[in-house]
C-alpha positions as CSV (number, residue, x, y, z in Angstrom):
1,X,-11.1,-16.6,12.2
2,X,-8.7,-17.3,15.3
3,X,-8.2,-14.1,17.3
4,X,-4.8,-14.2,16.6
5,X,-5.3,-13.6,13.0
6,X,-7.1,-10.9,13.6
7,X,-5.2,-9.1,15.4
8,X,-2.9,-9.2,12.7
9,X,-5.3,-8.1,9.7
10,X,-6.3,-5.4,12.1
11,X,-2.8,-4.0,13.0
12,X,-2.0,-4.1,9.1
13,X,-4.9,-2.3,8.6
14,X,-4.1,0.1,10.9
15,X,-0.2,0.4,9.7
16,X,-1.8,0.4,5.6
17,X,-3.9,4.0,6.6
18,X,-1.3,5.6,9.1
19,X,0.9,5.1,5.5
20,X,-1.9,6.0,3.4
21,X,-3.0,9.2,4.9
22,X,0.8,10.0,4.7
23,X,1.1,9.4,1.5
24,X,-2.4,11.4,0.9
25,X,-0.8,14.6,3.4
26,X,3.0,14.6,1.8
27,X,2.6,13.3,-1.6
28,X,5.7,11.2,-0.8
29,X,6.4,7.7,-0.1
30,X,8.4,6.8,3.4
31,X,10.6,4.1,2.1
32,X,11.6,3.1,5.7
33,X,7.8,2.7,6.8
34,X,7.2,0.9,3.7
35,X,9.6,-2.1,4.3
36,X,8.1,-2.1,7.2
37,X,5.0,-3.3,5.8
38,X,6.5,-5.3,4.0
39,X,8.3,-7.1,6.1
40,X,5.2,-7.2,8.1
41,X,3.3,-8.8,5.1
42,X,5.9,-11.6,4.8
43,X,6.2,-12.3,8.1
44,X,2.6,-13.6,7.9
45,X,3.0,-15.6,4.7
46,X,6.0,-17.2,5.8
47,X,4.6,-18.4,9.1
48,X,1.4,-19.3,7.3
49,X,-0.8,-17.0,9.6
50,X,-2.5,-15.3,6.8
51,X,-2.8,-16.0,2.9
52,X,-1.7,-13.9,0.5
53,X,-5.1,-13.1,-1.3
54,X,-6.4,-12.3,2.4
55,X,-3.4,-9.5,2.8
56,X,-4.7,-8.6,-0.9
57,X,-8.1,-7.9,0.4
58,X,-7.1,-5.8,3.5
59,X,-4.4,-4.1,1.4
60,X,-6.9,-3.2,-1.4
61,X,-9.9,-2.0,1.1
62,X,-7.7,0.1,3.0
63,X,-6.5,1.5,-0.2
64,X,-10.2,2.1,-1.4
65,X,-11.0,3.7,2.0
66,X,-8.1,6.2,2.6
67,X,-7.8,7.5,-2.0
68,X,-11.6,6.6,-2.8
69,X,-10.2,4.3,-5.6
70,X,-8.3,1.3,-6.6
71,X,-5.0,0.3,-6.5
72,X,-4.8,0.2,-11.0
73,X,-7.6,3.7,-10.9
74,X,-4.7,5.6,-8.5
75,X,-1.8,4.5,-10.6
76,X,-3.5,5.5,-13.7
77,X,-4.9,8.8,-11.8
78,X,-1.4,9.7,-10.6
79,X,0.0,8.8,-14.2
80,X,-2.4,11.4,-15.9
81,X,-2.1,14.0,-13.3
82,X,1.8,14.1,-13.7
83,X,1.6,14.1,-16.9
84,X,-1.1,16.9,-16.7
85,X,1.3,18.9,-15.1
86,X,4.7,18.2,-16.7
87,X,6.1,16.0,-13.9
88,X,7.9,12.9,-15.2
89,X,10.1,12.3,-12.7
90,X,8.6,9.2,-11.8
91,X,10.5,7.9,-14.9
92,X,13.6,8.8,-13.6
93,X,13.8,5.4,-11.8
94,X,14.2,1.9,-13.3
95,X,11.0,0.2,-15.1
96,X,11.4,-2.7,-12.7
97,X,11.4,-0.3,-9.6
98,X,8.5,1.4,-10.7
């Protein structure tokens, strides 16, 4: 792997577990850091730097690392833990948002 590749994985790493922990801390998404990301993301699969089932990898590990679980084990955990407690407001938004 080229150095400049990874720098890159690293620094996504990095940005995936400051947004993570945050997550983890304020039980709320920051949309503005999250198009960050993604932006971030695209700008390597557009200039062919990475591939997308590399940013996969990094995404899911970091994931793993910062919850303890996957990314399908925390949907389903946060599913059954709002439900659990009477919170659907998750379903206030679109299907397709979701």
């Amino acid at each position: 792997m080229n150095d400049i590749k990874e720098n890159y994985l690293n620094a996504l790493s990095e940005r995936l577990t400051r947004f993570y922990q945050d997550i983890q801390v304020k039980d709320k998404l920051d949309d503005i850091e999250k198009h960050r990301i993604e932006a971030f993301i695209e700008a390597a699969l557009v200039s062919g730097l990475a591939a997308k089932d590399e940013l996969q990898d990094v995404i899911d590990a970091v994931h793993f690392s910062v919850f303890g679980r996957t990314l399908e084990e925390q949907a389903q955990y946060r599913k059954e833990t709002m439900a659990a407690s009477g919170d659907y407001s998750m379903f206030d938004k679109p299907a397709w948002v979701r």
